[in-house]
PDB file with SEQRES, HELIX, SHEET and CRYST1 records, atoms N, CA, C and O in Angstrom:
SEQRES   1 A   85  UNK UNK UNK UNK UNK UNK UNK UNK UNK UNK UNK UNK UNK          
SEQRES   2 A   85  UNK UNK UNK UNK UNK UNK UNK UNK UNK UNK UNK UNK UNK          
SEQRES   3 A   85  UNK UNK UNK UNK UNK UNK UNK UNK UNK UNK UNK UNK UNK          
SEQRES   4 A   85  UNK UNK UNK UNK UNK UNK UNK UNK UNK UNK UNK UNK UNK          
SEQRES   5 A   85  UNK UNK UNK UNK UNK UNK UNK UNK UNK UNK UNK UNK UNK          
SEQRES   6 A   85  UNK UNK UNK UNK UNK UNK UNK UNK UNK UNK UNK UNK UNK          
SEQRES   7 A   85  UNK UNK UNK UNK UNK UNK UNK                                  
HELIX    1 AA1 UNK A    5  UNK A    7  5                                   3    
HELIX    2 AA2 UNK A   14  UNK A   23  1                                  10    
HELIX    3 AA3 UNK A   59  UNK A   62  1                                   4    
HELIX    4 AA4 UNK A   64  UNK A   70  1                                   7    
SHEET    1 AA1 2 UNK A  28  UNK A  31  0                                        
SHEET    2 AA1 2 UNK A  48  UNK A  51  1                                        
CRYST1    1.000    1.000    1.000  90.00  90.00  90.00 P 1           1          
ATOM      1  N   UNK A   1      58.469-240.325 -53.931  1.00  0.00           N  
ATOM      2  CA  UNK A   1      58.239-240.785 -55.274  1.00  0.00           C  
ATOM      3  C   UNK A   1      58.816-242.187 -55.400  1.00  0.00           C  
ATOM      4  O   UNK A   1      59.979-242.523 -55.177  1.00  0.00           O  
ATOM      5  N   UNK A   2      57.923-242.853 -55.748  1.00  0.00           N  
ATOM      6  CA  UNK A   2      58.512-244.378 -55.991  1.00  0.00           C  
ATOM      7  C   UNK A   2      57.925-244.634 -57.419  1.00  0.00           C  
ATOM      8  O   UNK A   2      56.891-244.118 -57.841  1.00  0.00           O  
ATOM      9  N   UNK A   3      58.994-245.791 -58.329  1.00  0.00           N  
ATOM     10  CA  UNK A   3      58.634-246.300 -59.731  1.00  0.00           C  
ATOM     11  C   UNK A   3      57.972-247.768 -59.032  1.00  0.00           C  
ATOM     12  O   UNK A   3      57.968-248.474 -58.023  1.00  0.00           O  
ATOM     13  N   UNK A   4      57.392-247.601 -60.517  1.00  0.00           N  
ATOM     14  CA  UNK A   4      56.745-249.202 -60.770  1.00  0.00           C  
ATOM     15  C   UNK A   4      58.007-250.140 -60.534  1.00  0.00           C  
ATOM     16  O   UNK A   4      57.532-250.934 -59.722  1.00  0.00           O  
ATOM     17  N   UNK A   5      58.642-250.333 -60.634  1.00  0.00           N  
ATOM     18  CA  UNK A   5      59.636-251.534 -61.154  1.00  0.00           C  
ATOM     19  C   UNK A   5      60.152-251.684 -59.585  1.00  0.00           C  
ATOM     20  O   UNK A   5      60.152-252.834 -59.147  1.00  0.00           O  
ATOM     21  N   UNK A   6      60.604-250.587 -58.674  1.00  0.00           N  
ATOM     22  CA  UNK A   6      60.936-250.387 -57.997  1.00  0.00           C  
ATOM     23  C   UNK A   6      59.779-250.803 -56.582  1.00  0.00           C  
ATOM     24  O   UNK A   6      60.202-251.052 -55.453  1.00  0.00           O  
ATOM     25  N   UNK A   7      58.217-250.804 -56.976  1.00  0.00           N  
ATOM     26  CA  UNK A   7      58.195-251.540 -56.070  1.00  0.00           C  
ATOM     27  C   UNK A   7      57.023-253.003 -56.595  1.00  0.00           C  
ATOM     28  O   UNK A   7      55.957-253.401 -56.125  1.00  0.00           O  
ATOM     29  N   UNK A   8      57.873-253.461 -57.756  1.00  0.00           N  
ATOM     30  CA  UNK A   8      57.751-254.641 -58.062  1.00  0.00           C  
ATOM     31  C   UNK A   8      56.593-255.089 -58.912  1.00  0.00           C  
ATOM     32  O   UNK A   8      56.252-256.256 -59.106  1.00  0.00           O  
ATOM     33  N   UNK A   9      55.791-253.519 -59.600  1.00  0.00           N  
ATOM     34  CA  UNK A   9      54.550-253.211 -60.151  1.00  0.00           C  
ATOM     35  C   UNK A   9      54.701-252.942 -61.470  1.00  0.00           C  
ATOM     36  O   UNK A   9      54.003-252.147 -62.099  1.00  0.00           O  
ATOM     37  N   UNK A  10      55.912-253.813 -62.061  1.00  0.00           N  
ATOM     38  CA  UNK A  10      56.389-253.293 -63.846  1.00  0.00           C  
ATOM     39  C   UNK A  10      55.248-254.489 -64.793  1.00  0.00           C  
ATOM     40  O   UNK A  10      54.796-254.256 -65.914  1.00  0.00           O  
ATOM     41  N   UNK A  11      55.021-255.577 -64.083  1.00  0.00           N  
ATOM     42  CA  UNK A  11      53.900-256.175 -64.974  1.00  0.00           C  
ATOM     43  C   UNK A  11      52.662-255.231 -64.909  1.00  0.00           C  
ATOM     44  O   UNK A  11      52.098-255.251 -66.003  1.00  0.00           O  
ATOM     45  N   UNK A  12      52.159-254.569 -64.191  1.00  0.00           N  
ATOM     46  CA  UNK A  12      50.339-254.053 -64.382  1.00  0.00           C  
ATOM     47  C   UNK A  12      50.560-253.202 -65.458  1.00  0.00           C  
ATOM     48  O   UNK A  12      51.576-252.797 -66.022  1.00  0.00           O  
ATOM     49  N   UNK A  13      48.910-252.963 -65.665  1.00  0.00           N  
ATOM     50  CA  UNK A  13      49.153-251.796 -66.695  1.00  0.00           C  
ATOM     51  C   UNK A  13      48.649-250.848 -66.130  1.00  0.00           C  
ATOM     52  O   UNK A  13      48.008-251.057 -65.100  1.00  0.00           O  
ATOM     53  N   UNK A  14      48.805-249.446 -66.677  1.00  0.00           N  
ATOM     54  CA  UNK A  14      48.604-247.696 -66.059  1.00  0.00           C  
ATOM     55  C   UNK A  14      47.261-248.300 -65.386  1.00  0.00           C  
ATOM     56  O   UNK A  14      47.281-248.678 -64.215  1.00  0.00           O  
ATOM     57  N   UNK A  15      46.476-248.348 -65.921  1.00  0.00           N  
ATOM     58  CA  UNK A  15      45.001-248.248 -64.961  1.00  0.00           C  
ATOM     59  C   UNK A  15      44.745-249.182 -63.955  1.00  0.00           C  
ATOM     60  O   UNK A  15      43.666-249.033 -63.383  1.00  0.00           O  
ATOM     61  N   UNK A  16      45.726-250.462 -63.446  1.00  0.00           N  
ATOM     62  CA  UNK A  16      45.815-251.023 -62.123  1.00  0.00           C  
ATOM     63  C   UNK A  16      46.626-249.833 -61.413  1.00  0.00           C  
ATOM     64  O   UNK A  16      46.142-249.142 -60.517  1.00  0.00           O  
ATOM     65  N   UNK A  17      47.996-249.675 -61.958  1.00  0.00           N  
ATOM     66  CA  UNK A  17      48.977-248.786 -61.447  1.00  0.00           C  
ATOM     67  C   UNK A  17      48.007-247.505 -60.572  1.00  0.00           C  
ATOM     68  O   UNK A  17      47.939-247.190 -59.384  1.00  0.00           O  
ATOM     69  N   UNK A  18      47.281-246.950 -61.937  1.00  0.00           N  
ATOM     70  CA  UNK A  18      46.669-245.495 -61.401  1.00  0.00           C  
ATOM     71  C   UNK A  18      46.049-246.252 -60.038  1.00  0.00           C  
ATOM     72  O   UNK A  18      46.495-246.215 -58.891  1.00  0.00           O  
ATOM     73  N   UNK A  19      44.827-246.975 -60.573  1.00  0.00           N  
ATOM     74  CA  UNK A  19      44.545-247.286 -58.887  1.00  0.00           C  
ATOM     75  C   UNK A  19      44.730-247.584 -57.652  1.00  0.00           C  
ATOM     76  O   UNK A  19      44.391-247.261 -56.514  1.00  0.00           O  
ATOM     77  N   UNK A  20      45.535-248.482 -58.376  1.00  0.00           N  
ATOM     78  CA  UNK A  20      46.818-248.549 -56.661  1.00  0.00           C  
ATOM     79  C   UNK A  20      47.410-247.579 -56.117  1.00  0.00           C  
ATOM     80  O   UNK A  20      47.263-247.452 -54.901  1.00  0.00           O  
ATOM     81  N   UNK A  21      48.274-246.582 -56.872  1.00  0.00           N  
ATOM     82  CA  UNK A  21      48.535-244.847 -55.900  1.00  0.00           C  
ATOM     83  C   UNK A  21      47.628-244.651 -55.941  1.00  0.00           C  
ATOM     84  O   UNK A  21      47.635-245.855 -55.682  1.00  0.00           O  
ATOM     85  N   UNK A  22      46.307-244.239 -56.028  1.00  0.00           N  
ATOM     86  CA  UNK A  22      45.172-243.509 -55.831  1.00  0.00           C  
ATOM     87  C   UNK A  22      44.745-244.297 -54.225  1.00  0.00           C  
ATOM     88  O   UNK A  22      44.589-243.708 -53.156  1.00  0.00           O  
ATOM     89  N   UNK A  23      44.642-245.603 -54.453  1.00  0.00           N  
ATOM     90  CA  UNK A  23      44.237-245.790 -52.752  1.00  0.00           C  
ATOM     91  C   UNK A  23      45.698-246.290 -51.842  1.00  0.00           C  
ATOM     92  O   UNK A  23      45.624-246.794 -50.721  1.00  0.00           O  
ATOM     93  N   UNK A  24      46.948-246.047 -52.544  1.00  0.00           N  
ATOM     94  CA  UNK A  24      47.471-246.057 -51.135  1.00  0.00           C  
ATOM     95  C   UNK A  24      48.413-243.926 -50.699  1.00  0.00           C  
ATOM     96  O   UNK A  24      49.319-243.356 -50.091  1.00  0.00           O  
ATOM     97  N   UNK A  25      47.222-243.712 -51.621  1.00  0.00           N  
ATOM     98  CA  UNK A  25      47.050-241.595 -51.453  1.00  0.00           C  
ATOM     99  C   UNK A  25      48.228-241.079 -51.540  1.00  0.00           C  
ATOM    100  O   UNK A  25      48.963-240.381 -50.841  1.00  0.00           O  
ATOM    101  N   UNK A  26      48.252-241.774 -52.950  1.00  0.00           N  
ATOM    102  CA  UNK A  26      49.620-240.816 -53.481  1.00  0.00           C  
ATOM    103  C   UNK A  26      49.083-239.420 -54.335  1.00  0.00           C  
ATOM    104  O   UNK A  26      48.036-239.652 -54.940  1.00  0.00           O  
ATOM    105  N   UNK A  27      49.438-238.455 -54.449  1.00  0.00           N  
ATOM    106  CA  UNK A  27      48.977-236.926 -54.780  1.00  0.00           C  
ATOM    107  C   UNK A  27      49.046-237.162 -56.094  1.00  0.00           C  
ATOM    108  O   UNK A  27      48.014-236.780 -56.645  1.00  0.00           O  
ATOM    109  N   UNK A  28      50.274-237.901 -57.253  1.00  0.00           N  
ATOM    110  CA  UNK A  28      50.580-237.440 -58.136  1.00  0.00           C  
ATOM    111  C   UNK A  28      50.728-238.760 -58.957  1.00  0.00           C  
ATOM    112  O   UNK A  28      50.980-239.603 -58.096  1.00  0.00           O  
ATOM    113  N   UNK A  29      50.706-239.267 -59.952  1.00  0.00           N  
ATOM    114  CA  UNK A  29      50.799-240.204 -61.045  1.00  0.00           C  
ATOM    115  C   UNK A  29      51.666-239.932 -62.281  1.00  0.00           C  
ATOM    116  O   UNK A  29      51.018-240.098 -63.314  1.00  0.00           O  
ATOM    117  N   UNK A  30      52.407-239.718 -62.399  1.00  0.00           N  
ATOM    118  CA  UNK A  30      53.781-239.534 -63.405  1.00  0.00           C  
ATOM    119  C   UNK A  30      53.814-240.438 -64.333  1.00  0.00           C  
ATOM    120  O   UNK A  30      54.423-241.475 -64.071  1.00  0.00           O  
ATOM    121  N   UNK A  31      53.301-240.319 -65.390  1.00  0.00           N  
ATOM    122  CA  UNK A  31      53.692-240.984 -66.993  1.00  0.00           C  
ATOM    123  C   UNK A  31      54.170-240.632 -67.986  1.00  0.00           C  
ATOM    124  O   UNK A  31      54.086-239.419 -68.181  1.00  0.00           O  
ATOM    125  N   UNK A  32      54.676-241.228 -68.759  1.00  0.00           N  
ATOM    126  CA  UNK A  32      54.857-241.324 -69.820  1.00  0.00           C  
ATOM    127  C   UNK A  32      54.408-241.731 -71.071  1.00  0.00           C  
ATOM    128  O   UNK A  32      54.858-241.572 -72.206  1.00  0.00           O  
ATOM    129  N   UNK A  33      52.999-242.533 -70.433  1.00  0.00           N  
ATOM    130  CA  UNK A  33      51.886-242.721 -71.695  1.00  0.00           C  
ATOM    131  C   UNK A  33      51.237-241.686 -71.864  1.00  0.00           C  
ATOM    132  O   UNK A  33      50.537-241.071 -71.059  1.00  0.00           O  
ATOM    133  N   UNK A  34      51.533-241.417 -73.244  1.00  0.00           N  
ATOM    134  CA  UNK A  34      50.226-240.609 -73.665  1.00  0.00           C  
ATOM    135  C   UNK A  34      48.972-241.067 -74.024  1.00  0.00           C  
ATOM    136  O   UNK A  34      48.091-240.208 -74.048  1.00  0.00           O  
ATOM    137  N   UNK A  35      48.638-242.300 -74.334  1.00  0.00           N  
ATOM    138  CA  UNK A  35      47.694-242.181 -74.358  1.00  0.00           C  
ATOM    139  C   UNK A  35      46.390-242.637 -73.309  1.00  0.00           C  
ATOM    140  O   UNK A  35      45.316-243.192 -73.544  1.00  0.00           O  
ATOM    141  N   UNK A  36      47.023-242.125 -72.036  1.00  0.00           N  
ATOM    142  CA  UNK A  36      46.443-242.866 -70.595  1.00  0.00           C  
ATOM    143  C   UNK A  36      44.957-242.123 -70.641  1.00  0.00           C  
ATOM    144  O   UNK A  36      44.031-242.887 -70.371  1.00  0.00           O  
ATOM    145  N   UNK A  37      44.534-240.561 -70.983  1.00  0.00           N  
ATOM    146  CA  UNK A  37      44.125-239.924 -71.226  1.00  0.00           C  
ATOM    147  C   UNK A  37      42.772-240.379 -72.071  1.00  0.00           C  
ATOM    148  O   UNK A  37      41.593-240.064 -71.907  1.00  0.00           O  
ATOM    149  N   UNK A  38      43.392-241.218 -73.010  1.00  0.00           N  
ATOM    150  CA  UNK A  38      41.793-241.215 -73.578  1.00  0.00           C  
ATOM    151  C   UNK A  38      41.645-242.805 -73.281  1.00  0.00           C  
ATOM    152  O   UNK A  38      40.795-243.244 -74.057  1.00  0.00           O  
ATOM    153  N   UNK A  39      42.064-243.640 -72.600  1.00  0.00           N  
ATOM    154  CA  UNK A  39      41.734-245.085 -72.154  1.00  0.00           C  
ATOM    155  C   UNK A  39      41.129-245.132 -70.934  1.00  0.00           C  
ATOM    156  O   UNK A  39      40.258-245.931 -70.589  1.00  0.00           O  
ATOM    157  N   UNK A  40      41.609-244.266 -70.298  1.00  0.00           N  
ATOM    158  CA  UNK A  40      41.428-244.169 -68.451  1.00  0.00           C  
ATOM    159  C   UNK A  40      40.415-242.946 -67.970  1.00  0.00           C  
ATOM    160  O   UNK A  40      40.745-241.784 -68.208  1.00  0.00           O  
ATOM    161  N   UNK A  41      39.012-243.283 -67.199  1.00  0.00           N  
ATOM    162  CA  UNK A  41      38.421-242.477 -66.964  1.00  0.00           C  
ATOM    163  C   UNK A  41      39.251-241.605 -65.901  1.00  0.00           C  
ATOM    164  O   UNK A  41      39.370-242.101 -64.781  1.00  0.00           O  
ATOM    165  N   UNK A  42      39.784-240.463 -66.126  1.00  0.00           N  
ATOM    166  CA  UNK A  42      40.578-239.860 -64.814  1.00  0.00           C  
ATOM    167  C   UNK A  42      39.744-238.607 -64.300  1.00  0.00           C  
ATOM    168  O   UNK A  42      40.094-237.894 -63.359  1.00  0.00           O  
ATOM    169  N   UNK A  43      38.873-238.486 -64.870  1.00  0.00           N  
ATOM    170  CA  UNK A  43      37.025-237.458 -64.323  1.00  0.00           C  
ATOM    171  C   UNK A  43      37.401-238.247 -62.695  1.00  0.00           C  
ATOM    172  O   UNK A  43      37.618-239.434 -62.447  1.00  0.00           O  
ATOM    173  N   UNK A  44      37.366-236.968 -61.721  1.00  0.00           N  
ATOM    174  CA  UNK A  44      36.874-237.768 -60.377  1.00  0.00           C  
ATOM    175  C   UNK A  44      37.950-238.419 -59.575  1.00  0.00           C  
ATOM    176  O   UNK A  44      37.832-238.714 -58.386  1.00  0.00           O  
ATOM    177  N   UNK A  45      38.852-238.593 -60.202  1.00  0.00           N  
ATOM    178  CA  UNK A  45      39.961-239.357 -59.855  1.00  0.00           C  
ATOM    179  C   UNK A  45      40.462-238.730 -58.220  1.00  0.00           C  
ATOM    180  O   UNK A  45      40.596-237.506 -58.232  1.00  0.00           O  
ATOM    181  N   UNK A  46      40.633-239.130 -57.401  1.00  0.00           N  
ATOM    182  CA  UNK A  46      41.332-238.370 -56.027  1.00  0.00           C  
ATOM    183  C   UNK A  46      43.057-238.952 -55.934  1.00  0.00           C  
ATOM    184  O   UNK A  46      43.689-239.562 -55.072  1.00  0.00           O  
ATOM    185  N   UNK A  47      43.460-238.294 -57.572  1.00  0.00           N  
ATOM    186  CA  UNK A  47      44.920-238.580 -57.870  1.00  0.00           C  
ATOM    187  C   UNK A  47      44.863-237.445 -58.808  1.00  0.00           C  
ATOM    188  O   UNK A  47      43.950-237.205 -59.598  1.00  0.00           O  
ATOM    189  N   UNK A  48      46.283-236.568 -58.570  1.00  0.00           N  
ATOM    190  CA  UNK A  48      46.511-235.688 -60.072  1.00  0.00           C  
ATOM    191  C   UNK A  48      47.423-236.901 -60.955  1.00  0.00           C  
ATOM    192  O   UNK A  48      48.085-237.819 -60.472  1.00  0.00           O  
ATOM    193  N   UNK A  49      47.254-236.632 -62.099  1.00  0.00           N  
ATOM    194  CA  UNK A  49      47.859-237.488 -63.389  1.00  0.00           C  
ATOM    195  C   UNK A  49      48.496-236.311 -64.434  1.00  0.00           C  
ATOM    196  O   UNK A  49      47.973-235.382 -65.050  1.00  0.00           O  
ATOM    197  N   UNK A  50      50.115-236.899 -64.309  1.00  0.00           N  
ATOM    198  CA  UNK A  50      50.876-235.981 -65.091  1.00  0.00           C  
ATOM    199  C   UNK A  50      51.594-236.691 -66.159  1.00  0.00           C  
ATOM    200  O   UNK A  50      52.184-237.765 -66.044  1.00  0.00           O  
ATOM    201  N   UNK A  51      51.490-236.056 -67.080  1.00  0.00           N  
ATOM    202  CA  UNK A  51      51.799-237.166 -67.959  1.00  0.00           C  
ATOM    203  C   UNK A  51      53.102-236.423 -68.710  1.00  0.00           C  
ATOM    204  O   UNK A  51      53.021-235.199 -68.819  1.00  0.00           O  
ATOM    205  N   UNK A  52      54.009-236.928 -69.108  1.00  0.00           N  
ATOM    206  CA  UNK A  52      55.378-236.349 -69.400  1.00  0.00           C  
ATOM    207  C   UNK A  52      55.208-236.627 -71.166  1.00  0.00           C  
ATOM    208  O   UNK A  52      54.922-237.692 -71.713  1.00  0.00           O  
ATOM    209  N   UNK A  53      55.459-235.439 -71.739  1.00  0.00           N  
ATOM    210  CA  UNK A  53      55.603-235.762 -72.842  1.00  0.00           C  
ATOM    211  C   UNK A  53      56.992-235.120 -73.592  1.00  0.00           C  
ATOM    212  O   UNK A  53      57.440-233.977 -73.683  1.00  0.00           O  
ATOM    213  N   UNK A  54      57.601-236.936 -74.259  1.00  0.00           N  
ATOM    214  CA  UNK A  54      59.437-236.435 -74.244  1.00  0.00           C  
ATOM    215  C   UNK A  54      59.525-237.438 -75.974  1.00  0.00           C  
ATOM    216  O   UNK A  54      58.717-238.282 -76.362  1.00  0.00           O  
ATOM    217  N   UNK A  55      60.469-237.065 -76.512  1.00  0.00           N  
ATOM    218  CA  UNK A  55      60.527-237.801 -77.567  1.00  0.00           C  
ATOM    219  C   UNK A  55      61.148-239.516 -77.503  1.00  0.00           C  
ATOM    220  O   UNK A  55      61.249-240.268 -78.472  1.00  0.00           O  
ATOM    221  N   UNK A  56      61.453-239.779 -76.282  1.00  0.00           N  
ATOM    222  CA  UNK A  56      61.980-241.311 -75.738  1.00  0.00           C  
ATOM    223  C   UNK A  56      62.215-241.060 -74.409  1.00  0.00           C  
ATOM    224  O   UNK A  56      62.215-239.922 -73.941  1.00  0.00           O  
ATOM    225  N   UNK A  57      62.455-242.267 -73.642  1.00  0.00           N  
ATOM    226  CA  UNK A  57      62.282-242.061 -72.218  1.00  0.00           C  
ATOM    227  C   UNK A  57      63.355-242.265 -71.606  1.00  0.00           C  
ATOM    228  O   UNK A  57      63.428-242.596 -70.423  1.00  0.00           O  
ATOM    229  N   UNK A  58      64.667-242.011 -72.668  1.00  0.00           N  
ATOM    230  CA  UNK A  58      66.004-242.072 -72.137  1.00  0.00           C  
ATOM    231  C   UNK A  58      65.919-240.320 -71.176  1.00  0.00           C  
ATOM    232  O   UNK A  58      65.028-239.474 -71.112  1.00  0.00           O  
ATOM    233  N   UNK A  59      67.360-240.404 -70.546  1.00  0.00           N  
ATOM    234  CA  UNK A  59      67.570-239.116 -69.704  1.00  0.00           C  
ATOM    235  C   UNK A  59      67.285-238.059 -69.789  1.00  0.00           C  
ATOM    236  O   UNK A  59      66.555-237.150 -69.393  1.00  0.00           O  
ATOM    237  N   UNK A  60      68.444-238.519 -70.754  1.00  0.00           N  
ATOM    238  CA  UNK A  60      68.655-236.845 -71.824  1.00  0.00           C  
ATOM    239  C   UNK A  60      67.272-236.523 -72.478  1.00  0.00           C  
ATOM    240  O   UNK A  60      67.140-235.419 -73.005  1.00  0.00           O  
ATOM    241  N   UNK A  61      66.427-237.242 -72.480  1.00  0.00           N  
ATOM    242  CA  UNK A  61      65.187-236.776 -73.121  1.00  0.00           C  
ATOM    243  C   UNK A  61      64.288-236.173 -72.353  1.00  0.00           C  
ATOM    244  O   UNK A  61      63.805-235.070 -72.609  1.00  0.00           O  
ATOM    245  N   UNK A  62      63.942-237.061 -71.096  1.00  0.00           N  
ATOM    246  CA  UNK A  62      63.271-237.003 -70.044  1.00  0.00           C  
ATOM    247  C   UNK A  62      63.485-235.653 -68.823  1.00  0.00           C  
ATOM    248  O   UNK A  62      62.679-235.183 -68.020  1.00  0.00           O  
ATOM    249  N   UNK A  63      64.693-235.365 -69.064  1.00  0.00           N  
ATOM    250  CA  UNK A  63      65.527-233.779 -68.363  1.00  0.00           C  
ATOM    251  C   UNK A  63      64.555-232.670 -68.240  1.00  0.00           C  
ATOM    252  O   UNK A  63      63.743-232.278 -67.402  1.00  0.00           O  
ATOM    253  N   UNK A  64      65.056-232.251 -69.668  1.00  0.00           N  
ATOM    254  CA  UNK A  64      64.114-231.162 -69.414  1.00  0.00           C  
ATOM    255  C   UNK A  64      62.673-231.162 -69.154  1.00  0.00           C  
ATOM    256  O   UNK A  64      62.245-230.035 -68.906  1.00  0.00           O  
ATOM    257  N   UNK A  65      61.598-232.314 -69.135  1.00  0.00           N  
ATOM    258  CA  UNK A  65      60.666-231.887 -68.590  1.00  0.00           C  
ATOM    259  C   UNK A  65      60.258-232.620 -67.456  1.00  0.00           C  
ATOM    260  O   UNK A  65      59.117-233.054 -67.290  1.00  0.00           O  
ATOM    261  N   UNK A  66      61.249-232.759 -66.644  1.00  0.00           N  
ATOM    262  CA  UNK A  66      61.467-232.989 -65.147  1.00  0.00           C  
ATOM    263  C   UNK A  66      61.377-231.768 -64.610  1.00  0.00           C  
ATOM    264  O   UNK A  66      60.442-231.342 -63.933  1.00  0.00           O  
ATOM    265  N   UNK A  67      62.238-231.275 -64.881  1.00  0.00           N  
ATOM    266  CA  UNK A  67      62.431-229.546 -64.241  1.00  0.00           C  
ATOM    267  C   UNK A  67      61.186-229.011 -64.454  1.00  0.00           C  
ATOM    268  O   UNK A  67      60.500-228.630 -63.506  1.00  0.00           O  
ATOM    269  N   UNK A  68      60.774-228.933 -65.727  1.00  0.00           N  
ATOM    270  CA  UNK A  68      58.731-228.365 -65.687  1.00  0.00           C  
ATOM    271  C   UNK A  68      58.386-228.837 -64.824  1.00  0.00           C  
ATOM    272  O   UNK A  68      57.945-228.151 -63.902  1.00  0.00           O  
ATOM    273  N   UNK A  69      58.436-230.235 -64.740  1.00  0.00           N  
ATOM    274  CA  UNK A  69      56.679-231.092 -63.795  1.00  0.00           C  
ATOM    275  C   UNK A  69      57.746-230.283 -62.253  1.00  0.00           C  
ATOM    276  O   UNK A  69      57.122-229.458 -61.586  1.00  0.00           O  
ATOM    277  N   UNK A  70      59.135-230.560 -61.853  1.00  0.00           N  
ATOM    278  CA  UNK A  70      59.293-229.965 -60.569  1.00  0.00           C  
ATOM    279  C   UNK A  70      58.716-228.634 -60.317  1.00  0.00           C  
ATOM    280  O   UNK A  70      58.116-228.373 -59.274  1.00  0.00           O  
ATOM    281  N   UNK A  71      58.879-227.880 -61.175  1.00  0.00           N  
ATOM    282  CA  UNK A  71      57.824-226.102 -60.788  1.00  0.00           C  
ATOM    283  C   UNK A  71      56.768-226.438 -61.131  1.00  0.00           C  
ATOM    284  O   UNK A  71      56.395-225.284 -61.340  1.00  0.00           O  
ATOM    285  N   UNK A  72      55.640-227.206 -61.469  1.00  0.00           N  
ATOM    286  CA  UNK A  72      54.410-226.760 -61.344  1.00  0.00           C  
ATOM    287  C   UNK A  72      53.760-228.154 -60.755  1.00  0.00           C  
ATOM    288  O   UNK A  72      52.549-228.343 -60.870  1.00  0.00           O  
ATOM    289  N   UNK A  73      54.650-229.163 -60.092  1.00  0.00           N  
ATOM    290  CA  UNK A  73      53.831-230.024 -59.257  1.00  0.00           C  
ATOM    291  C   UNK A  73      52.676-229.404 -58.030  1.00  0.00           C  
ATOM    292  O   UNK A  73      51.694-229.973 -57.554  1.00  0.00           O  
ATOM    293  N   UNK A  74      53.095-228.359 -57.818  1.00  0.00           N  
ATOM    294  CA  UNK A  74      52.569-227.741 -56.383  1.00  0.00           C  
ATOM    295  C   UNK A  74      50.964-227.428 -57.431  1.00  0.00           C  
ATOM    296  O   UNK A  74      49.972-227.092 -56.784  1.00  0.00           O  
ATOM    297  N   UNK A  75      50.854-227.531 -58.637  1.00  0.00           N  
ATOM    298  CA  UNK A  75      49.739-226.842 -59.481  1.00  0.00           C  
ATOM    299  C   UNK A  75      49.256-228.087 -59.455  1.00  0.00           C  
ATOM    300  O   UNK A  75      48.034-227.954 -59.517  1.00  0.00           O  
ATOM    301  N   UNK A  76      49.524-229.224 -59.398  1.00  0.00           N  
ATOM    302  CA  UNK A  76      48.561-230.611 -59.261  1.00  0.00           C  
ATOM    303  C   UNK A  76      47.871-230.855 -58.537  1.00  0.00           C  
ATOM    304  O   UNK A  76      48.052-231.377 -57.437  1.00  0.00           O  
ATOM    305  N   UNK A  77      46.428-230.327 -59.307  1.00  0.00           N  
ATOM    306  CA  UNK A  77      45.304-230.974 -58.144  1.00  0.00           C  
ATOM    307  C   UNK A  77      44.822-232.375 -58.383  1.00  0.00           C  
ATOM    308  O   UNK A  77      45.121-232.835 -59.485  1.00  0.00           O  
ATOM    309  N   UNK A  78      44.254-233.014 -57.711  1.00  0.00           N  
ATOM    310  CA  UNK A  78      43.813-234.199 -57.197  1.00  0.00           C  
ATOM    311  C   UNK A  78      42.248-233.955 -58.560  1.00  0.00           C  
ATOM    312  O   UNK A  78      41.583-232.937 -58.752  1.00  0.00           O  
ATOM    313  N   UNK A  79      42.140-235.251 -59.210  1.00  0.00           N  
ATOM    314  CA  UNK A  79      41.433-235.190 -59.860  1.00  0.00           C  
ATOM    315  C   UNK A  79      42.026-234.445 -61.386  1.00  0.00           C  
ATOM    316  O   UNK A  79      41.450-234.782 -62.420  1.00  0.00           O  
ATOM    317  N   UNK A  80      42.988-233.606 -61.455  1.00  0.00           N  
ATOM    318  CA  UNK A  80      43.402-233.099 -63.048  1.00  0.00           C  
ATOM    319  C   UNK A  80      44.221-233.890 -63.679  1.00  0.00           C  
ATOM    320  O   UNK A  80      44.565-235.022 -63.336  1.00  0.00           O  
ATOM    321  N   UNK A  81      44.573-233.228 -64.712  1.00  0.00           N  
ATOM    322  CA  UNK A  81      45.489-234.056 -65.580  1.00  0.00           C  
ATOM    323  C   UNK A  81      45.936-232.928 -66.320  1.00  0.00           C  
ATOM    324  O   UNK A  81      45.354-232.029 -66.927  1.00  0.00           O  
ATOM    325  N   UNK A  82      47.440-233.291 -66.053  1.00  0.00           N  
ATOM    326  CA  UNK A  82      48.750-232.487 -67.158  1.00  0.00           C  
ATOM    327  C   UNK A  82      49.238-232.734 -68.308  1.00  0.00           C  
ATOM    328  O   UNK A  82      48.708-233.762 -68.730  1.00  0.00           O  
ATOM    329  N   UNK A  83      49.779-232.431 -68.839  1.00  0.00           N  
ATOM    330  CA  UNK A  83      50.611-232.440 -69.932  1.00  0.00           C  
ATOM    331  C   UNK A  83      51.991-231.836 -69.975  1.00  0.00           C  
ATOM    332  O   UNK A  83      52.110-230.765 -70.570  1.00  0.00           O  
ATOM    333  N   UNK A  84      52.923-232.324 -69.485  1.00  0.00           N  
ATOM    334  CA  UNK A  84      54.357-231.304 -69.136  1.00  0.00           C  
ATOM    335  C   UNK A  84      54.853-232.050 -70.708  1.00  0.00           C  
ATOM    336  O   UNK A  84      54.629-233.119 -71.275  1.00  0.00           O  
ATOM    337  N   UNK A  85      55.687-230.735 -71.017  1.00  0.00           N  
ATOM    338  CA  UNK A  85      56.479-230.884 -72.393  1.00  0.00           C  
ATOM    339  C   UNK A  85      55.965-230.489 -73.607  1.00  0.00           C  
ATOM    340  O   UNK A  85      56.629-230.633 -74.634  1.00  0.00           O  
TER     341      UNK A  85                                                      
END                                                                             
């Protein structure tokens, strides 16, 4: 698992981002936008897209539905889209 910022990808927005893990075949897409969903065609996609939904994206917020997306990542197929939280 690698962040945007981390590998130097904090200017793009989600739908360069999505495409870039999608062709360098990353399984999974982890957000925090909600509204990636209705901007981004993700029909077809050969990426699962999980999208975290927390009331701010501090820790303590973000916690508990870390632990969700960790038990049901193995449920991410390629092409769906989640909603943890």
């Amino acid at each position: 698992m690698f962040s945007g910022v981390r590998l130097s990808l904090a200017e793009r927005k989600n739908g360069q981002l999505l495409s870039l893990a999608e062709a360098a075949k990353y399984d999974i897409f982890l957000t925090l936008d909600q509204g990636i969903a209705y901007r981004q065609n993700l029909g077809g996609r050969d990426i699962a897209v999980v999208i975290l939904r927390a009331k701010s994206s501090r820790v303590a917020d973000l916690e508990p539905q870390i632990g969700l997306f960790l038990r049901m990542r193995q449920d991410a197929k390629k092409g769906s889209v989640f909603f943890v939280g």
